[in-house]
N, C-alpha and C positions, 0 to 999 in steps of 0.2 A: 283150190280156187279155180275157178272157168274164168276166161277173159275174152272179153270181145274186140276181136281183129279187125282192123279194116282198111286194108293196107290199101283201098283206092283211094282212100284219102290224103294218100302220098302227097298228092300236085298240090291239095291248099295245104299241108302241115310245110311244103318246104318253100311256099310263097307268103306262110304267114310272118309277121315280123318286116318283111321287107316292102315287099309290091303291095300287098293292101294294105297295110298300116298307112303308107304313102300319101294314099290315095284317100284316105279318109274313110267312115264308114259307107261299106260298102251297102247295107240296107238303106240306108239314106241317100245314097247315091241312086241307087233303085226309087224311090220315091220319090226323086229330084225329078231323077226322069220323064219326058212324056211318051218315051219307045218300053210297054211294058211289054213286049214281046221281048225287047233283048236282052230283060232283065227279070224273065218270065214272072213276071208279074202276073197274078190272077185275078186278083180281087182289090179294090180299093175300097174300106168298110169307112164309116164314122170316126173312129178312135185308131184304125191297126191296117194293117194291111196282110194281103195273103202271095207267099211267093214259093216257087218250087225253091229244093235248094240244088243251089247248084253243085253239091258233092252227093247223092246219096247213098242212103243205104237198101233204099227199094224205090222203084218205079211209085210214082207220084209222093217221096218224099216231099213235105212240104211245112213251109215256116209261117207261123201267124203271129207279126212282129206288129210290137206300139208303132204309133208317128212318132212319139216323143221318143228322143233318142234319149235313153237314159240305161245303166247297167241294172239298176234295183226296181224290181213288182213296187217299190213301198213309193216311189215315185211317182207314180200311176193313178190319177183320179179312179173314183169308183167305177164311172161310168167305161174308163180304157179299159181297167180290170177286169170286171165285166163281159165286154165282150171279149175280150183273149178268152176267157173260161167257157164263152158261149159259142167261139166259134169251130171249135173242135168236133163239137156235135154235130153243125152244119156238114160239115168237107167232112164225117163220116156217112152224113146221108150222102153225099155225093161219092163219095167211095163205093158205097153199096150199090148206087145204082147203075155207076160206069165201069168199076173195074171189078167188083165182088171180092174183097181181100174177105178173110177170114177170122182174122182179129187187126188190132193196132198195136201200137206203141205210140203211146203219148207224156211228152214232160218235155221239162227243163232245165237246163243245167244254169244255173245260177253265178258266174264265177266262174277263173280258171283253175281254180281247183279241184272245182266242182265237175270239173271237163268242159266246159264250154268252151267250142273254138272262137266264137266275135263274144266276146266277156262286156263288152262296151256297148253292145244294143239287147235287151233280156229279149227272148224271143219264144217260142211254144210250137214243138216239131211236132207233125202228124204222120207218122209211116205205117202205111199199109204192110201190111203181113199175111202170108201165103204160106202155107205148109208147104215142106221141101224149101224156099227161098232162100234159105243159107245153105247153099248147095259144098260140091267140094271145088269150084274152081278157084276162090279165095287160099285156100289151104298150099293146092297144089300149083296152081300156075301164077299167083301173086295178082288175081284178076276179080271182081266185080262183076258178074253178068247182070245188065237193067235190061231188061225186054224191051223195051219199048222208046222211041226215041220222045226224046225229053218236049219238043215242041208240039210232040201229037200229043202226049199225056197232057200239058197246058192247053192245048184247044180245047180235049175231051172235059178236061176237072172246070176247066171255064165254064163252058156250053151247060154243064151240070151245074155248076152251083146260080149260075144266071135263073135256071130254069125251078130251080125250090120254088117250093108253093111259101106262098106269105106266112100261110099260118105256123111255118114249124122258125121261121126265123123273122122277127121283125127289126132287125138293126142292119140286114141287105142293102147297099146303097146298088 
């Protein structure tokens, strides 16, 4: 059996339970907000919203969470469902055209069983993928290397997804 390691996820596995539970949902708190830089917020759609996430697994790791705070898809009007399904498409046109990953990985873990780390907001991760990207410094040195600092990747995926042409998404606010 292979297993996926990710030992930069140290800081939120040994903050969960304590300081963000506290604190209330953290997505929501994010949407509360009107500083979506500091809670790199990307996009604010109709139904969802678009945010990096702040642990990832690759440079413009990113999460396309409901408004409605709720743990279950069955939850979800048609029209929220909808566009969660639709907007992965989108931020991969914008993938292709700012950072050229190679492939993705997309889903959702359902539940903490399921592994989801916030079990209490359902949410749909987009990670860019690069051949070589799972290098050896996780293995050997307990390290995560992201290229690129996280506020210049939300400028760029910004400035990109602002700029889609109408025709390929019309739920763009």
């Amino acid at each position: 059996m292979e297993r996926l390691w990710s030992p930069w996820r140290s800081r939120y596995i040994q903050t969960f339970g304590t300081e963000l539970e506290d604190k209330g949902c953290v997505f929501c708190r994010a949407l509360a907000s009107s500083d979506d830089d500091a809670h790199y917020l990307l996009c604010r759609h109709e139904h969802s919203f678009t945010m990096l996430n702040l642990y990832p697994y690759n440079s413009g790791h990113l999460l396309i969470i409901p408004r409605l705070h709720t743990a279950s898809y069955a939850d979800l009007s048609r029209e929220a469902y909808r566009e969660l399904t639709e907007l992965p498409r989108d931020w991969m046109r914008v993938f292709d055209e700012v950072m050229h990953p190679q492939g993705y990985n997309i889903g959702s873990n359902v539940g903490r069983v399921a592994g989801a780390g916030i079990d209490t907001h359902v949410h749909v991760h987009v990670v860019p993928r690069w051949s070589g990207d799972a290098n050896f410094m996780p293995v050997i040195a307990d390290t995560k290397v992201i290229s690129e600092d996280m506020a210049e990747t939300m400028q760029k995926l910004r400035a990109g997804f602002n700029s889609l042409d109408s025709r390929f998404s019309d739920h763009i606010q």
